[in-house]
C-alpha positions, 0 to 999 in steps of 0.5 A: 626107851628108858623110864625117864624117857618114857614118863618125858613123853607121857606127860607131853601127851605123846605116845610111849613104847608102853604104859609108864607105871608108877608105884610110891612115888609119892603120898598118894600113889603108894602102897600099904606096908602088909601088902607092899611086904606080899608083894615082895614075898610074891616076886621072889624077894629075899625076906626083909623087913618094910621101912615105913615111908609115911607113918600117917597112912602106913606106906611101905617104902618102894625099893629098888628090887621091887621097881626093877621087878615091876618095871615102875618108871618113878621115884619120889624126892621127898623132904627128910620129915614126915608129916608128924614132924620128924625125920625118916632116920635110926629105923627101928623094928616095930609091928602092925596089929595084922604081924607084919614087922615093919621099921619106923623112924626113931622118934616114932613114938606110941603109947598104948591105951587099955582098949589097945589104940595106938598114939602117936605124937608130934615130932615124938614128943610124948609130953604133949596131946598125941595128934593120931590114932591107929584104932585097934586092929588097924592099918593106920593112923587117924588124925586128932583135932586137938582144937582149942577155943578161939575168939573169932575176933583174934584169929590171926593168919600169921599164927597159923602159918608160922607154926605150919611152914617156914622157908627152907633151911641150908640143911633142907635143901642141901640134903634135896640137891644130894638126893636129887643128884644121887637119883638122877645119876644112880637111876634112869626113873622119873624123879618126882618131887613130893616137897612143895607145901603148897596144897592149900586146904589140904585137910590133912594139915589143918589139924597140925599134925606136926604142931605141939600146940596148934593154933587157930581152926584146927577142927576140919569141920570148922575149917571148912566153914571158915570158908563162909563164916571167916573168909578173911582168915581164910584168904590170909593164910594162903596168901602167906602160905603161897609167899612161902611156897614161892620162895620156897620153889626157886630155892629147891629149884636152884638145889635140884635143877632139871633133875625132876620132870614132875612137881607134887604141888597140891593133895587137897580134896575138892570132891566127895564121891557124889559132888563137889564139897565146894562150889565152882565159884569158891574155887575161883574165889578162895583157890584158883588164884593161889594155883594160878600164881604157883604154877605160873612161876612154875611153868615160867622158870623151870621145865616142870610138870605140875600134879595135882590130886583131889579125890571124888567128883572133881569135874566141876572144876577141870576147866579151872584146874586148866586155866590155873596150870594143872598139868597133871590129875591124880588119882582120877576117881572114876568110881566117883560121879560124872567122873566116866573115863571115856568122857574125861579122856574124850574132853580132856585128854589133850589138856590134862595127864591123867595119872592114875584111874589104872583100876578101882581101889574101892570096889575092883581090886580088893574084892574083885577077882583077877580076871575082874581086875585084867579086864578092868586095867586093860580097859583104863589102859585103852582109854587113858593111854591112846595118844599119851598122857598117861601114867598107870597107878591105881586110884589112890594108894594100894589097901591093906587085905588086897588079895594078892593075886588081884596085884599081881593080876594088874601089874601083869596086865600093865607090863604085858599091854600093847596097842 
């Protein structure tokens, strides 16, 4: 059984010759670029320096050695810009405050303050407001609100969303289909599409990180008040966003085709560690129709599976998710309330994938020992893994300061467990 293959049946919650592995293929299963460079030097790898695949959350770039090594089944199809708005291309050397060198794209453009921050700058434009800091002796960048006043009676949704997304360009979709075909022919992995906007509310995007200039509630906190103080607004921009998406779907689908088993189509977080942040019925009210009509047109034009991440104490919502179309759960935070793996595999597991829950991010792996971090992954795997429906990947991406003797003792324990 190739990976393909492997993840095919996993994802159709039928058993597989062994447990599917993924590592960075998307935003939210990755790996911190100091401890994806360990990693590296750990398995024996020739010394090379780290490309930085997202510079938001400082995620090194997974490469071929290292999935052959690790035996990973995935790879992302991601768009060519990243979440600040410029391109992944013209790498250049750059290092973090811990030494590792690492590459950046080009237009990574920082400056540096007097007490030593780091900011970075919308599509690396330095002659407007930086829109992230990496706080000194950091691992990563923080998003600046750059909220400026508004009228509530001059909130318009169509500002918002002209400056957020926009219908795929010839270019955009040209360079999906070419990637597409290369992964597809040049590899036997999973191939998962991370370039779909439609995670509505993502509060990562509400400050417009890519954005010069942002319009309307860029302030995450009044973005969520919005929800009560200004529904209409709210509403608006995912009715727009969602028109976009739509379009957007059947142009990346007639460019890459079948060629992807998984679509990444929302990252917004709906729990916090102990509860939800909004209640069952603003879900229904404000999101659950927005999925439903995405993954409707999904499940109806293409084979695709649809994955869905929220972070924290999400199971308030499962029987919605269901009923909306979610295929796929990431990252299963099972450190968080009433989110027991015993119990979401018991009730849920003939409806949902759950991909991640493999081991805990917060507590286990970085500050556990390997033995601690063995008994845990070979636990999750008894649970999650019977019956299929399963794809191994820590809870969220792998920290910085992981002792790496705690990675190597989870992929070890992955790549040796059986029935």
């Amino acid at each position: 059984m190739n990976s393909r293959e492997r993840i095919r049946k996993a994802i159709n919650h039928q058993e597989t010759d062994r447990i599917p592995l993924d590592l960075g293929s998307t935003l939210v299963t990755g790996i911190q670029a100091s401890t994806y460079a360990k990693l590296r030097q750990s398995l024996g790898l020739k010394d090379k320096l780290v490309r930085i695949a997202d510079p938001f959350q400082m995620l090194g770039e997974v490469d071929m050695e290292v999935i052959g090594k690790l035996g990973i089944d995935t790879i992302g199809l991601w768009l060519p810009t990243n979440v600040f708005g410029f391109k992944n291309e013209n790498w250049k050397p750059w290092k973090l405050f811990d030494g590792t060198k690492v590459m950046v794209p080009e237009k990574f453009t920082t400056k540096r303050d007097d007490e030593g921050n780091i900011y970075l700058y919308p599509e690396g434009d330095m002659s407007v407001s930086p829109c992230a800091k990496m706080p000194q002796d950091g691992y990563y960048f923080d998003l600046l609100v750059r909220q400026e006043p508004f009228d509530e009676r001059s909130l318009n949704p169509e500002d918002w969303v002209n400056q957020q997304y926009s219908i795929f360009s010839e270019e955009t979709l040209r360079y999906l289909e070419k990637k597409a075909d290369e992964l597809y022919k040049n590899t036997d992995l999973c191939i998962v599409g991370e370039f779909i906007d439609a995670g509505f509310g993502d509060i990562a995007m509400v400050p417009g990180p890519a954005i010069k200039n942002p319009m309307g509630i860029r302030d995450p906190i009044k973005w969520i008040t919005a929800h009560i103080l200004y529904p209409d607004y709210i509403k608006g921009i995912f009715e727009l966003q969602c028109e976009i998406a739509l379009k957007n779907l059947k142009l990346s689908y007639e460019a890459v085709g079948n060629k992807i088993n998984v679509i990444i189509v929302s990252e917004t977080d709906f729990g916090t560690q102990n509860a939800p942040f909004i209640s069952p019925d603003m879900y229904r009210e404000f999101y659950k129709p927005f999925h439903k009509r995405i993954n409707d047109w999904i499940h109806k034009n293409t084979p695709w599976k649809t994955f869905y991440h929220s972070c924290g104490s999400i199971v308030a919502f499962l029987d919605d998710f269901i009923e909306a179309g979610v295929d796929i759960l990431n990252p299963v935070q099972t450190s968080a309330k009433y989110m027991d793996p015993k119990i979401l595999k018991e009730k849920y597991g003939n409806k949902l994938v759950f991909w991640g829950g493999g081991v805990d991010t917060q507590r286990t792996l970085p500050f556990g020992t390997p033995e601690e971090v063995r008994r845990e992954v070979k636990e999750r795997c008894q649970i999650f893994g019977k019956g299929g429906g399963f794809v191994f990947n820590t809870i969220h991406n792998i920290q910085s300061k992981v002792p790496i003797e705690n990675l190597m003792a989870m992929f070890q324990t992955v790549k040796e467990f059986r029935f």
